[in-house]
C-alpha positions as CSV (number, residue, x, y, z in Angstrom):
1,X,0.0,0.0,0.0
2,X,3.0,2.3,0.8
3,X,4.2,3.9,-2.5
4,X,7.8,3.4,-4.3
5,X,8.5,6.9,-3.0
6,X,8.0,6.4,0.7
7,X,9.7,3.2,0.8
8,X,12.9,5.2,-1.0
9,X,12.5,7.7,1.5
10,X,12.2,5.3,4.6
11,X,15.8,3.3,3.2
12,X,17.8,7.0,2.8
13,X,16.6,7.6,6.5
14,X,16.9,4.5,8.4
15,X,21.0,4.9,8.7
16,X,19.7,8.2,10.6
17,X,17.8,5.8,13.3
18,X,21.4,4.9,14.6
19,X,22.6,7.7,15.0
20,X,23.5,9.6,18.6
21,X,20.2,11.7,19.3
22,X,21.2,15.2,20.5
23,X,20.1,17.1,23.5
24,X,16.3,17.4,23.5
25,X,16.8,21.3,24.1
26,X,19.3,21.5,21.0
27,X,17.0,20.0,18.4
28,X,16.8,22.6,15.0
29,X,13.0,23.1,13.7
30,X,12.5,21.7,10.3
31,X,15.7,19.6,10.4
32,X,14.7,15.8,9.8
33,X,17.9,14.5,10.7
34,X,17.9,15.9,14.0
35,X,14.6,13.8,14.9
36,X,15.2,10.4,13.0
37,X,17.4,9.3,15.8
38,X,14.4,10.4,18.4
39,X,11.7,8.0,16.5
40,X,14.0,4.9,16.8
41,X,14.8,5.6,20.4
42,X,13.5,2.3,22.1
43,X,12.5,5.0,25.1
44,X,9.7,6.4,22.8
45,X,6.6,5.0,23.4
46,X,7.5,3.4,26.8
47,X,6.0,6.8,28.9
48,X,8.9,7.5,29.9
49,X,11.1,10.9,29.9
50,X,11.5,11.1,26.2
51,X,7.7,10.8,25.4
52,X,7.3,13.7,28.3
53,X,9.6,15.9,26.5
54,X,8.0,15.1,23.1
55,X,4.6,16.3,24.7
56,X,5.5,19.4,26.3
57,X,7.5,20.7,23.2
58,X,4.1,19.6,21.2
59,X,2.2,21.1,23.8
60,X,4.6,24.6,24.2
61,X,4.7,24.6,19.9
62,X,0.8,24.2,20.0
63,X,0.2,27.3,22.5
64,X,3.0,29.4,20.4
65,X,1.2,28.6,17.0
66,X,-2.9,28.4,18.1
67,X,-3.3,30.6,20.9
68,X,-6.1,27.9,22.1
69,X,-7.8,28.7,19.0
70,X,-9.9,25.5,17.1
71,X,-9.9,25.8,13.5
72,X,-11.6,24.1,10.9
73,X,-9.8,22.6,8.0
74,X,-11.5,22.7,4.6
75,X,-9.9,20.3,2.3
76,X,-10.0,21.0,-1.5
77,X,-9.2,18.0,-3.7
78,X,-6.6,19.3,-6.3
79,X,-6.5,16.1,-7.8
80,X,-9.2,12.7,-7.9
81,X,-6.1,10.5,-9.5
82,X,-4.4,8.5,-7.3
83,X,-1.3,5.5,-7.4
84,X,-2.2,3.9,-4.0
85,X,-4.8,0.5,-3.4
86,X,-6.4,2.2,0.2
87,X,-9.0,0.2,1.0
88,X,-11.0,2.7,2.5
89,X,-11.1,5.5,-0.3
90,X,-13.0,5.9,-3.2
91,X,-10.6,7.4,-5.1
92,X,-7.9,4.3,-4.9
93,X,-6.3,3.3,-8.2
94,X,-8.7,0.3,-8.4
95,X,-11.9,2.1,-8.8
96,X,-12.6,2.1,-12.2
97,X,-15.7,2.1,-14.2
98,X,-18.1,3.0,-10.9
99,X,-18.6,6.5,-11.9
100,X,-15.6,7.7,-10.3
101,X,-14.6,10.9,-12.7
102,X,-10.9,10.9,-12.5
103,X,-9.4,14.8,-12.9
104,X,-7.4,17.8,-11.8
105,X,-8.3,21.3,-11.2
106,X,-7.2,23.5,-13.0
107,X,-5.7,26.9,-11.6
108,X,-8.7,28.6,-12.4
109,X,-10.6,26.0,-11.3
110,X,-8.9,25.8,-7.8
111,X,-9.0,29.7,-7.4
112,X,-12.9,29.5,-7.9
113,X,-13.0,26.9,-5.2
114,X,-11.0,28.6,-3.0
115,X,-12.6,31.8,-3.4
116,X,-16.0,30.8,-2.7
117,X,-14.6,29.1,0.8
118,X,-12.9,31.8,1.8
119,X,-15.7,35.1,0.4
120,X,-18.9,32.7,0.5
121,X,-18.6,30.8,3.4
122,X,-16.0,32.6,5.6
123,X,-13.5,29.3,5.6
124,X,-9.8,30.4,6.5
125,X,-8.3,27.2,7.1
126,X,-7.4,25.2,3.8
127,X,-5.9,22.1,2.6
128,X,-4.7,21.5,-0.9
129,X,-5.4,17.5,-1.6
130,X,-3.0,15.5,-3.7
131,X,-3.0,11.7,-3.2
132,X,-0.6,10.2,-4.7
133,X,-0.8,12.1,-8.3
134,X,2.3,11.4,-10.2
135,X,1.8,14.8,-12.2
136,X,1.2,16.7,-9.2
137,X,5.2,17.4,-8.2
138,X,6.2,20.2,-5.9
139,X,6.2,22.9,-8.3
140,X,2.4,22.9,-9.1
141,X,1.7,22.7,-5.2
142,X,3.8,25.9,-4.8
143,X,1.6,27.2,-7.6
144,X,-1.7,26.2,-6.3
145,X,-0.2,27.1,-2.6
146,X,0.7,30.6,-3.6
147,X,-2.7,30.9,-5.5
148,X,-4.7,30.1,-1.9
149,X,-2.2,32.7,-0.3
150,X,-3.2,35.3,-2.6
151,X,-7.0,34.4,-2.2
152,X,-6.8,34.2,1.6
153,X,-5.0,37.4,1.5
154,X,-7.9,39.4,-0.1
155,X,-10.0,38.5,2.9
156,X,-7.3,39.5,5.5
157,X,-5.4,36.0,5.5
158,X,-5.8,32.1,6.4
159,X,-3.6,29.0,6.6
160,X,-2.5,26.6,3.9
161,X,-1.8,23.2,4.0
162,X,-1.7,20.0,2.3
163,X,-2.3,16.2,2.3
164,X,0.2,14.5,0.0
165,X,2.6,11.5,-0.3
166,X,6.0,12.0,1.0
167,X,8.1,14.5,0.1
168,X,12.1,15.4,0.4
169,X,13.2,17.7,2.8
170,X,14.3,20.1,0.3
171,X,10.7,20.0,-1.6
172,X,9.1,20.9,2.0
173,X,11.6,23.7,2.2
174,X,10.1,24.9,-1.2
175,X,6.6,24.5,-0.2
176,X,7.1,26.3,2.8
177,X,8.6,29.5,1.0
178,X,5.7,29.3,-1.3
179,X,3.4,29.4,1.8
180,X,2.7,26.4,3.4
181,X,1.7,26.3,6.8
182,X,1.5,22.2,7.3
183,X,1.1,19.1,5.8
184,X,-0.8,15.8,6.4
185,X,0.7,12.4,5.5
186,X,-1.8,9.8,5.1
187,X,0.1,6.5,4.9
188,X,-2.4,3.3,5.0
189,X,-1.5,-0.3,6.9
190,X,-1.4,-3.4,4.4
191,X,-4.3,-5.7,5.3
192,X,-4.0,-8.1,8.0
193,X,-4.1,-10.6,5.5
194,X,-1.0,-9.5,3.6
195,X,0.9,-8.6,7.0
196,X,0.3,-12.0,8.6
197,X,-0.7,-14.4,5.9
């Protein structure tokens, strides 16, 4: 279920798992490699110091950012074409012929979207969708992300994010210039079948 792309990324990473984690107080925002060594630490997970560390950073990073504030996330679906086989979605490689219309916006397209979120219904909070769409690459989403800035920005500003296979680091560093506020990786479990079978 995992794509060719993740599992690439997962390999160039895993000689990071090894490595000596630095201080918890010294870690760099946005640097991946200071983290890795954190997620194979065989302390995270067990409750212990580590995972308390983890949570009030979260929690300290979460005040910082939201204020307490609850938002609510509007996806937009830049694309309906997707690689991956999850069971669960109706937009899954395998759904052909059911009146599934495969497509992707189009810029004018997405900014109509987007504009009738943010002017119509007051929606400041949005996430650009991308499955796993082998046409969509980072310099479209910097496009469509810069696109949403510019709308959100008419109506005194929002937040942009997106929900897209994995990335490298240097792609999110793009994405971020262009705008982005977050991202959301979905990654779905094999079956129990094919895991224990």
């Amino acid at each position: 279920m995992f794509s060719e792309r993740y599992k690439i990324s997962c390999e160039e990473l895993s000689h990071l798992r090894h490595a000596q984690p630095r201080s918890f107080d010294s870690l760099r925002p946005m640097q991946a490699a200071d983290f890795v060594p954190l997620l194979g630490s065989e302390e995270l997970g067990s409750g212990g110091e580590l995972d308390r560390n983890i949570i009030a950073r979260s929690a300290e990073v979460k005040r910082t950012l939201y204020g307490g504030r609850a938002f609510v996330i509007v996806p937009i679906y830049a694309t309906s074409i997707c690689q991956e086989q999850c069971v669960y979605c109706n937009y899954r490689a395998a759904n052909k012929g059911i009146g599934v219309a495969r497509r992707r916006l189009t810029d004018d397209e997405l900014e109509r979207e987007a504009s009738y979120l943010v002017d119509e219904k007051g929606m400041r909070v949005l996430e650009l969708v991308y499955a796993s769409d082998p046409r969509m690459r980072v310099d479209t989403m910097c496009r469509h992300i810069e696109l949403l800035r510019r709308v959100l920005e008419r109506r005194g500003g929002g937040l942009v994010g997106i929900s897209a296979e994995a990335l490298d680091e240097s792609e999110y560093r793009r994405l971020v210039d262009a705008g982005l506020c977050w991202s959301v990786l979905w990654q779905a479990a094999q079956p129990f079948s094919a895991r224990h079978g």
